[in-house]
N, C-alpha and C positions, 0 to 999 in steps of 0.2 A: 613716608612720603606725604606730601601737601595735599596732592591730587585729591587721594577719597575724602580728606575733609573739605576743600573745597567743593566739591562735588554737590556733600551731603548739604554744604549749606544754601548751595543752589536750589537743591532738592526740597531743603525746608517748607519753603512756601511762595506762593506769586509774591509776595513782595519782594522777599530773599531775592530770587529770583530775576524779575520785573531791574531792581534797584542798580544788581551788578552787570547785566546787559548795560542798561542805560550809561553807567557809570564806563564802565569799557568803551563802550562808542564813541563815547566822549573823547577819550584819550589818543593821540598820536601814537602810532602801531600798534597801538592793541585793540583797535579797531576788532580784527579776527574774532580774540577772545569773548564779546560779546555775541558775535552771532556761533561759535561753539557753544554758547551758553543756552541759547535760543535753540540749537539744533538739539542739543540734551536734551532739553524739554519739549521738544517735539519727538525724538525718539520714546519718551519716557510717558508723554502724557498723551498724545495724538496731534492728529491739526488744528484742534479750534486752538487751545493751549498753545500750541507753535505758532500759529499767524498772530496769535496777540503780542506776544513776547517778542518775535520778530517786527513788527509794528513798533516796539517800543525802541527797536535797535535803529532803526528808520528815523528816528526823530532828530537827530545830531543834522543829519543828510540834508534833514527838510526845512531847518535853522539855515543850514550853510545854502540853503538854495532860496531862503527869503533873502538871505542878504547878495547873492548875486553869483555864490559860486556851486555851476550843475556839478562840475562833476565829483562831488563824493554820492549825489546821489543816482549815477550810472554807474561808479566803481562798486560803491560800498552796498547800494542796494538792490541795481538791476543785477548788477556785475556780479553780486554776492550774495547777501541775504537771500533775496529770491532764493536764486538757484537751489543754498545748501537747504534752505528751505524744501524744495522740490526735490531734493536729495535723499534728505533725514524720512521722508513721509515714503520715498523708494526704498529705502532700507526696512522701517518699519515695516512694510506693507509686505516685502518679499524677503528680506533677511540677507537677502543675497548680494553681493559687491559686485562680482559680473553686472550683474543687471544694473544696479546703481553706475558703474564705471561709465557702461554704454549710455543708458540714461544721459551724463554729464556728455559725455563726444556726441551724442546728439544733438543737445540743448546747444555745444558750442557749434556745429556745424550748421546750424538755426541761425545763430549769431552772424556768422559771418554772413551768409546767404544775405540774410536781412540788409547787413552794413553795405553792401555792395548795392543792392536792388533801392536802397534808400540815398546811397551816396554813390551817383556812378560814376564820376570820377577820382575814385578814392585809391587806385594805382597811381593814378596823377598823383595826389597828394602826397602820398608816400616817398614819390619818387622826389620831387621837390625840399620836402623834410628830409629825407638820407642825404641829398649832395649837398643840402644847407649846411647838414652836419658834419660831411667830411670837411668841407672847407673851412667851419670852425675850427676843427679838429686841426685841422691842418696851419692855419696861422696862430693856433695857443701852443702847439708843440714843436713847429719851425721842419716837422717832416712831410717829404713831398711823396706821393703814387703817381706810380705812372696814370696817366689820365685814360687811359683804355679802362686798368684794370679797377678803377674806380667806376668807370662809366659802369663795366660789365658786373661790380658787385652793387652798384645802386639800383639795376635792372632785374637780378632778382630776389635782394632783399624786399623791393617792393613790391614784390608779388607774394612772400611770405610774411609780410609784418604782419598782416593783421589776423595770420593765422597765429602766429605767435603769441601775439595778447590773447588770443581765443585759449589757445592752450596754457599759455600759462595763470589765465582767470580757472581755465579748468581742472587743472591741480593743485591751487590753492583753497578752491571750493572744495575738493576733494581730501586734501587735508582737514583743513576745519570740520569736515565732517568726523574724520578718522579721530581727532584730538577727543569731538563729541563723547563719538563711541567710545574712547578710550576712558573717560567721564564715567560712562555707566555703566563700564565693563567694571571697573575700579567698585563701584557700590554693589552694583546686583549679580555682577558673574566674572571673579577675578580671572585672570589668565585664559580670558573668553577672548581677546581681543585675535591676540597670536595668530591661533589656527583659522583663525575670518580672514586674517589676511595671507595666510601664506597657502592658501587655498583658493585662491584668486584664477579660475579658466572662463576665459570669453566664450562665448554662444554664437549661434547664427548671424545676431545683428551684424557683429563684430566684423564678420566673413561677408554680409552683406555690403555692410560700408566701403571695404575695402577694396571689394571688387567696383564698386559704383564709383570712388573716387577715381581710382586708375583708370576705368574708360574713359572718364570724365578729361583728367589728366593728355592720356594719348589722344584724344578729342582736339585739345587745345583750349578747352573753354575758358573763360576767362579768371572766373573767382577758383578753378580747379584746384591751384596751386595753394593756395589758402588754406586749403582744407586737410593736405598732409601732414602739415604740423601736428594737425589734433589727432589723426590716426595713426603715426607715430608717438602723441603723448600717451590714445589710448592702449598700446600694444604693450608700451616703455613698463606701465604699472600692469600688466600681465606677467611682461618678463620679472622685472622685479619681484615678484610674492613667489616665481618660480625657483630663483636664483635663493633667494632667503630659504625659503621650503630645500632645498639641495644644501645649502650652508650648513642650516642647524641640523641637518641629521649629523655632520662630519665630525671627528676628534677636533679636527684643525678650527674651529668655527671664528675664532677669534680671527685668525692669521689670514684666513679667508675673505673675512670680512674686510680688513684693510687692507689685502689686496685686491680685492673690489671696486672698492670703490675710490682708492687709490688709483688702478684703471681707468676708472669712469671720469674722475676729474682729468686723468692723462690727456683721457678721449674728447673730453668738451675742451681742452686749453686745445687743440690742433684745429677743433668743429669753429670755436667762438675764438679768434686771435685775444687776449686781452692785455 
């Protein structure tokens, strides 16, 4: 495989290093791949080593924002870097993926909190953007909704968008991190990765969260709704390392497996119409 030589050449030295960060940032969708690369080296070498490296992945963002456009650097580096930054130094620090999972449903539960208290009319917004969009939707493809049942799904998708972004910035950080690992699982401890993840149980936070949200929830408060996205994304990757861990013990692990997740896309084509 390509993996452990790529790895080792990152490993080489900060320019090594330094050059294919910068180089990947650079590039449309492989954005990611530089901050895996930065997470590498923060898992491998500590923090000071990681904020530099990460700093250099930052640089693409900080171009695109002398010339006028913010958001690659709230996507790519609040949104991103940061975080797996704060991620790879939780792994480091404790070894442990519980802890890092929750870590990450914190940080997005943070997020939202923040969006909301900084933007208060930002269900407004939402809701305005959704029925914009059906109604494009609606004269580029000549199909008409009942106008109830449109009202009634723009009323609570925009109570959940921005829980959505939350979650799904939170498992793509969470990936990028895993890719990391899988980096320097590949050099310094082959077939290390596996059982880290298929050993995946939440703790107390976890259980804390969850009960805070649902009061929250049956409360009515306003941002509540937002927030089950992310403790649903954080339970999703519990369940998963469960199901995997119950798969490859089985004869069947193959046939298993694509009926799995064969299921699961069944399950999101009825969840997400597309």
């Amino acid at each position: 495989m390509l993996i452990k030589p790529f790895a080792a050449y990152v490993m080489r030295g900060r320019w090594e290093a330094y050059s294919l960060a910068f180089i990947f940032s650079l590039m449309p969708f492989l954005g990611w791949l530089g901050i895996a690369i930065a997470a590498l080296v923060t898992l491998r070498k500590g923090a000071k080593e990681g904020l530099m490296i990460f700093l250099v992945t930052a640089i693409p963002a900080i171009i695109y924002l002398l010339l006028g456009r913010t958001l690659p650097l709230y996507s790519s580096v609040f949104g991103g870097a940061l975080i797996v930054y704060i991620l790879a130094l939780t792994l480091r620090r404790t070894g442990s993926w519980p802890i890092v999972i929750q870590t990450a449903t914190l940080i997005a539960i943070i997020a939202v909190f923040c969006a909301h208290l900084f933007i208060p009319k930002l269900i407004e917004y939402w809701t305005i953007t959704i029925s914009n969009y059906f109604n494009e939707a609606e004269s580029l493809t000549n199909l008409s909704l009942p106008a109830n049942d449109i009202q009634t799904l723009t009323y609570y998708l925009a109570r959940f968008a921005t829980g959505i972004i939350a979650m799904w910035f939170m498992w793509v950080n969470l990936i990028n991190l895993c890719i990391a690992r899988w980096f320097q699982a590949e050099l310094y401890n082959p077939k290390g990765l596996g059982p880290e993840l298929l050993n995946i149980r939440l703790g107390w936070l976890a259980n804390i969260l969850l009960i805070v949200i649902a009061a929250a929830t049956l409360l009515k408060l306003t941002p509540s709704w937002d927030y089950i996205p992310i403790i649903i994304g954080m339970f999703f990757a519990a369940g998963l390392s469960l199901v995997h861990a119950w798969i490859s013990q089985s004869k069947f692990m193959i046939f298993l497996y694509i009926l799995f997740y064969g299921l699961l896309v069944l399950e999101a084509r009825f969840i997400i119409p597309l």
